[in-house]
VEXKE-209837 format. One record per residue: residue in three letters; chain; x, y, z of N, C-alpha, C in turn. Coordinates in Angstrom, 2 decimals, padded with zeros to 5 digits. Layout:
<recs>
(rec 'ALA' 'A' (X Y Z) (X Y Z) (X Y Z)),
...
</recs>
This chain:
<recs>
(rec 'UNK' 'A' (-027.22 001.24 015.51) (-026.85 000.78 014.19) (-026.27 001.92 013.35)),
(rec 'UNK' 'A' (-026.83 002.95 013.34) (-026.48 004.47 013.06) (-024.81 004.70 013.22)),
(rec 'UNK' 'A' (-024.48 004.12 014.61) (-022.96 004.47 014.83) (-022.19 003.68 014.35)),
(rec 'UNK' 'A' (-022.69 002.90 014.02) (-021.83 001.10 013.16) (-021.67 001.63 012.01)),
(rec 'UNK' 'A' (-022.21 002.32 011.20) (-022.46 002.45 009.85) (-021.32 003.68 009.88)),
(rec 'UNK' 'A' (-021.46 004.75 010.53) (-020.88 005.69 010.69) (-019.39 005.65 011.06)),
(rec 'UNK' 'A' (-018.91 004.51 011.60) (-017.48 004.27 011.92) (-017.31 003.45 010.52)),
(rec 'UNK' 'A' (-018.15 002.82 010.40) (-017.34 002.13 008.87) (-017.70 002.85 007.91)),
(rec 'UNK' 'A' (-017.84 004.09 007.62) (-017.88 004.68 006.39) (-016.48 005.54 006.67)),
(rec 'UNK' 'A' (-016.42 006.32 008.14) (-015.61 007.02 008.19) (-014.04 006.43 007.84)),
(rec 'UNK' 'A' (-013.97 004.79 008.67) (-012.87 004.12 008.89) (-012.41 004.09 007.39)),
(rec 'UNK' 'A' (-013.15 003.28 006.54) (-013.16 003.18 005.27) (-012.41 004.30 004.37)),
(rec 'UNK' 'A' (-013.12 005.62 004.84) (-012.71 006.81 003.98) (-011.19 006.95 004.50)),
(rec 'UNK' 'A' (-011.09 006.98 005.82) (-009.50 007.03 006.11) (-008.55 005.80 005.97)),
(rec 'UNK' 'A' (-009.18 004.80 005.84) (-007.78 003.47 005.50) (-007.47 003.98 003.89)),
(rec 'UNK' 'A' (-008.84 004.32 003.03) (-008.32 004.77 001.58) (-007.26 005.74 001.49)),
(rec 'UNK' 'A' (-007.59 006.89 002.42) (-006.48 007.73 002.42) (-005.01 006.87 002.91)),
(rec 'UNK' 'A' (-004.71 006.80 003.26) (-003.49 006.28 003.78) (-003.48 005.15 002.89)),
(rec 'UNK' 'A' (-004.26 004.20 002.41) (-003.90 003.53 001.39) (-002.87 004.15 000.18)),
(rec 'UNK' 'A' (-003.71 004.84 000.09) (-003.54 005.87 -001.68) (-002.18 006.55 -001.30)),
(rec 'UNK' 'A' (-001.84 007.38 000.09) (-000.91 007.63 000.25) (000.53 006.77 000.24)),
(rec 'UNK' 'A' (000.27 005.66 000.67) (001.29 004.42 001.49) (001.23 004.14 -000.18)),
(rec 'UNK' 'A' (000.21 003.58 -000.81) (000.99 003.20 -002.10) (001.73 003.91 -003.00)),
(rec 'UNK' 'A' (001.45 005.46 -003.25) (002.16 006.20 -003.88) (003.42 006.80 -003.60)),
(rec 'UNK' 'A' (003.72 007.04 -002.13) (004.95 006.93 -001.67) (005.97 005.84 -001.92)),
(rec 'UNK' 'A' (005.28 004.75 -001.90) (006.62 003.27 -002.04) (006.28 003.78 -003.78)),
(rec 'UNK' 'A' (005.74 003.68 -004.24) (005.88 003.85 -005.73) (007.17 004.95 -006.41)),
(rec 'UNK' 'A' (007.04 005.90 -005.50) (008.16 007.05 -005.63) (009.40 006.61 -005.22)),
(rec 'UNK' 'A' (009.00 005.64 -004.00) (010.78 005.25 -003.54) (011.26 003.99 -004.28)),
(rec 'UNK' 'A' (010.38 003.40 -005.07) (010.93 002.49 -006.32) (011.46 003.16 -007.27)),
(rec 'UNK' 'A' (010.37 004.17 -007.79) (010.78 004.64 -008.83) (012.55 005.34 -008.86)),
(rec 'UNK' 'A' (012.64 005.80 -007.85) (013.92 006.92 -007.01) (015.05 005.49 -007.02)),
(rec 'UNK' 'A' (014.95 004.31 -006.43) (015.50 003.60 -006.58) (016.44 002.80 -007.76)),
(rec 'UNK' 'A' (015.39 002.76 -009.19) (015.66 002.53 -010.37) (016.47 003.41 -011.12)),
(rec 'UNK' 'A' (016.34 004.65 -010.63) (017.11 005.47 -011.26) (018.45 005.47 -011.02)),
(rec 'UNK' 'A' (018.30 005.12 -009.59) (019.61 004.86 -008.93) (020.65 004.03 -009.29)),
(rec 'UNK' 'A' (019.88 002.90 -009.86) (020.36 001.50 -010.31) (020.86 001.94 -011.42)),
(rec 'UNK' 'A' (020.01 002.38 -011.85) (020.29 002.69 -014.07) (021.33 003.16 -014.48)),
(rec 'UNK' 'A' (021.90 004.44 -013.34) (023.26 004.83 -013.17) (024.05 003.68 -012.82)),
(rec 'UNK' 'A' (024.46 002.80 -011.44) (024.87 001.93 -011.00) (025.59 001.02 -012.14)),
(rec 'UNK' 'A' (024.51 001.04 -012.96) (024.82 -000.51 -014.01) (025.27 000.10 -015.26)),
(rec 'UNK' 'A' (025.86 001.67 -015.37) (026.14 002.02 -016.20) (025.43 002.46 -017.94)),
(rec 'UNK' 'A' (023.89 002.76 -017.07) (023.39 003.44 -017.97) (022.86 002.89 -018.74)),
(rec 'UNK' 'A' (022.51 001.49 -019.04) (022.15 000.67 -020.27) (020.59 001.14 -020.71)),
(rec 'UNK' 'A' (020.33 001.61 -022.07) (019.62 002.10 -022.66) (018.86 003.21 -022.09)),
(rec 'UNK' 'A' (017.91 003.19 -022.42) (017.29 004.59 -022.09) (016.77 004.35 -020.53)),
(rec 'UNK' 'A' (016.64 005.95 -019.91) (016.27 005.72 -018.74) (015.06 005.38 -018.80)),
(rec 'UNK' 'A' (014.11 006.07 -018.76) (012.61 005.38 -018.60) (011.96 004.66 -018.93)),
(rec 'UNK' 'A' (012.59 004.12 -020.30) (012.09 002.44 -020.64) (012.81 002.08 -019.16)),
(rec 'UNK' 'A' (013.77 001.52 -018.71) (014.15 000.79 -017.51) (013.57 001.23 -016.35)),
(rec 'UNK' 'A' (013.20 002.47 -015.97) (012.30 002.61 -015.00) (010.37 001.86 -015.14)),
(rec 'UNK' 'A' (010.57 002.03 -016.44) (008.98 001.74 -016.51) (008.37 000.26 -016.32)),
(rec 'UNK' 'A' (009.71 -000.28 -017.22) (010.08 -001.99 -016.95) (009.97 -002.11 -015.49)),
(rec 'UNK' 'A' (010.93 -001.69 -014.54) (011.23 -002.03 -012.93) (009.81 -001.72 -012.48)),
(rec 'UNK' 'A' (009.15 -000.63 -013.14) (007.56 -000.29 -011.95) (006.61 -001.53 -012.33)),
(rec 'UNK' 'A' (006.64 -001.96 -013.95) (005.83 -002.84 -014.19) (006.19 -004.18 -013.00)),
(rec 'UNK' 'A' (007.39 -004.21 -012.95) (007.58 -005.44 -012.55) (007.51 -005.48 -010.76)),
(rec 'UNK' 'A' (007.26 -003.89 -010.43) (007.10 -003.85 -009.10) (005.81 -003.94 -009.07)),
(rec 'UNK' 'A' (004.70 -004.01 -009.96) (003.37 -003.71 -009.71) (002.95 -005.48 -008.85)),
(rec 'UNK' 'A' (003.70 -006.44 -009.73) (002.98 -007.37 -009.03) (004.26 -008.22 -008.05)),
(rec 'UNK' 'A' (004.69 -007.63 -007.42) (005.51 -007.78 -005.99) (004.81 -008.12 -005.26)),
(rec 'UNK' 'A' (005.58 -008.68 -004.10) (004.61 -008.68 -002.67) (004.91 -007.47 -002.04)),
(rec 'UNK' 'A' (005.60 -006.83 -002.77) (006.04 -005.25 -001.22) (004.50 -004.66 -001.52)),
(rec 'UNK' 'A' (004.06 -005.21 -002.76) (002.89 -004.31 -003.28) (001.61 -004.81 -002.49)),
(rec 'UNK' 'A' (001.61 -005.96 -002.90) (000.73 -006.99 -002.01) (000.63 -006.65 -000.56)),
(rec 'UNK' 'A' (001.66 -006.19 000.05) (001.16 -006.36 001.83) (000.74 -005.04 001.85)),
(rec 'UNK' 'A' (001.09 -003.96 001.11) (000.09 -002.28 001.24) (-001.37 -002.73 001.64)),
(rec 'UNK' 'A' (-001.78 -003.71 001.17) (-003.45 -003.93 001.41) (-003.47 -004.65 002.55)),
(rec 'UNK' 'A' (-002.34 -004.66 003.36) (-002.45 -005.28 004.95) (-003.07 -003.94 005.69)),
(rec 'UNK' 'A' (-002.78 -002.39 004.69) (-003.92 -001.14 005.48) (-005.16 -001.64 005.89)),
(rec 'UNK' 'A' (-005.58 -001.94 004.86) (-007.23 -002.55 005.29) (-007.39 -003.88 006.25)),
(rec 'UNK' 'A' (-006.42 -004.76 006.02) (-006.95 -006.15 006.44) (-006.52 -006.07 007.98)),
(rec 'UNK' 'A' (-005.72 -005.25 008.31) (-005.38 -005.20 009.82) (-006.07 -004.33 010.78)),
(rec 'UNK' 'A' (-006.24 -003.44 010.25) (-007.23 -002.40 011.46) (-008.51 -003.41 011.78)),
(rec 'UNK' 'A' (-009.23 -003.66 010.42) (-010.69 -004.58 010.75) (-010.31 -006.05 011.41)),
(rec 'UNK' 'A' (-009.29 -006.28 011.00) (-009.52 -007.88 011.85) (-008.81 -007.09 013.40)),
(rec 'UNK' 'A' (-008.51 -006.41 013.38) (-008.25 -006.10 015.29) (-009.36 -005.27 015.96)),
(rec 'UNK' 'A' (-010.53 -004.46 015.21) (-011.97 -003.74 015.63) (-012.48 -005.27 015.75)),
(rec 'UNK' 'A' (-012.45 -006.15 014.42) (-013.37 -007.17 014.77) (-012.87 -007.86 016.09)),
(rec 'UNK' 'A' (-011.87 -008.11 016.26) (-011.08 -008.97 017.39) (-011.55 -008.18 018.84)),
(rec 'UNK' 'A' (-011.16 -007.27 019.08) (-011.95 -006.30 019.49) (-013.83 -006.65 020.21)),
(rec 'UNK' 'A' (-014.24 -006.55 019.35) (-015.83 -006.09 019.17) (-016.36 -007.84 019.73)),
(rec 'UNK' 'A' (-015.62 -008.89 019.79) (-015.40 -010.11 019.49) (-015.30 -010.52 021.34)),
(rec 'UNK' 'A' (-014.23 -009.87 021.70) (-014.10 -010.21 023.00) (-014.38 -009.23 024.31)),
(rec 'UNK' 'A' (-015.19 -008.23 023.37) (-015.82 -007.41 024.66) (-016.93 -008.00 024.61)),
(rec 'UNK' 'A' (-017.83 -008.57 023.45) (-019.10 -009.53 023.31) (-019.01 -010.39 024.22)),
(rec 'UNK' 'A' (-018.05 -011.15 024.31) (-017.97 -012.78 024.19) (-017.23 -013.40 024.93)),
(rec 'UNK' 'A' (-016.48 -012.93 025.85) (-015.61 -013.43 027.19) (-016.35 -012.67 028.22)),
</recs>
């Protein structure tokens, strides 16, 4: 039971990492993106109001939404896993 506990604390600590990483990277390549645009479209008003607008509006995306496929995929394939070395 000792080693159960011990892979899911560890697993845990490392899906966060790579969470935290994977989200802050796409956050940078939005942000890098908008800027891109802001030029593109000829500059209309200030830059970082329009960047800040585009992040707000990237916050509730689905590109944002599937980042938390970090977590939901490793455990449903350990469980899948753990499932059919049991149970076939």
């Amino acid at each position: 039971m000792a080693a159960l506990a011990r892979l899911v604390l560890v697993g845990f600590v490392v899906l966060t990492v790579v969470y935290v990483s994977l989200s802050l990277y796409s956050r940078s390549v939005r942000r890098r993106k908008l800027g891109i645009w802001w030029e593109e479209e000829g500059r209309p008003g200030d830059r970082d109001a329009y960047v800040e607008a585009g992040l707000r509006d990237y916050e509730g995306s689905l590109r944002r939404k599937l980042i938390w496929g970090v977590y939901i995929v490793p455990v449903a394939v350990v469980a899948l896993i753990v499932y059919i070395t049991n149970y076939r």
